[in-house]
N, C-alpha and C positions, 0 to 999 in steps of 0.2 A: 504494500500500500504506500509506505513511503516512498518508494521510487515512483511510485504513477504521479504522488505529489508532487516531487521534483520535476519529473517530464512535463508536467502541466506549467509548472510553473518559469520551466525553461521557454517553453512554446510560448505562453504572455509574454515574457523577456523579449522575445525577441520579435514578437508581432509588435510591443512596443518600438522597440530599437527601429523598426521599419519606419513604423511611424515618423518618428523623431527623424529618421534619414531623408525620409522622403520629403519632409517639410524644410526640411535644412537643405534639399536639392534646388526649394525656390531664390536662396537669396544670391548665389551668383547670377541668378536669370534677372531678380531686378539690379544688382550692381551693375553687370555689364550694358541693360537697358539703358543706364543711369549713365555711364561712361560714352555711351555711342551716341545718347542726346547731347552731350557736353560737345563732341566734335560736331556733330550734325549743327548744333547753335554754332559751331565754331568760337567756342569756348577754349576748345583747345584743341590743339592740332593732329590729324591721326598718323604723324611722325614722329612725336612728342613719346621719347622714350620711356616717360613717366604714365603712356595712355598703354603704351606695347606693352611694358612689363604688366601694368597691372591686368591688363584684357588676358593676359598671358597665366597672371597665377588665377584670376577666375577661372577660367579652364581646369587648370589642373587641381582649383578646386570642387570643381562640379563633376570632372571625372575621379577627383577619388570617392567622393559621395557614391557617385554609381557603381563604383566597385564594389563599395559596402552594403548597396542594397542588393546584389548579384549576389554576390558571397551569403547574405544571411537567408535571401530567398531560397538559395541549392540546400540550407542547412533545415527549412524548412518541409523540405519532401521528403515525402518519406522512404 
């Protein structure tokens, strides 16, 4: 019986974690919105190494979000 509790409550853990992932996967979608209206105003320039790098680590933060929802998705099948 104790271990069917723990598997349960592994499984909420991690339908949570999903959660939380998947909502954490919107905020580089409005950062970089937010970045590509500042050049579109021509607020700032899209040569402006300070626009590449950061367009640059929203990326590779939105793709490791996605890694993390892949990952705990496969841990969810059974």
């Amino acid at each position: 019986m104790e271990q069917l509790d723990r598997s349960a409550t592994a499984v909420a853990e991690r339908a949570a974690e999903l959660k939380r992932l998947r909502a954490r996967l919107t905020q580089p979608e409005g950062e970089s919105a937010r970045v590509i209206r500042l050049v579109r105003n021509e607020t700032l320039s899209p040569d402006d190494s300070q626009v590449v790098s950061e367009l640059g680590n929203i990326r590779a933060q939105k793709a490791s979000t996605q890694a993390d929802i892949v990952v705990l998705e496969r841990r969810r099948r059974p």
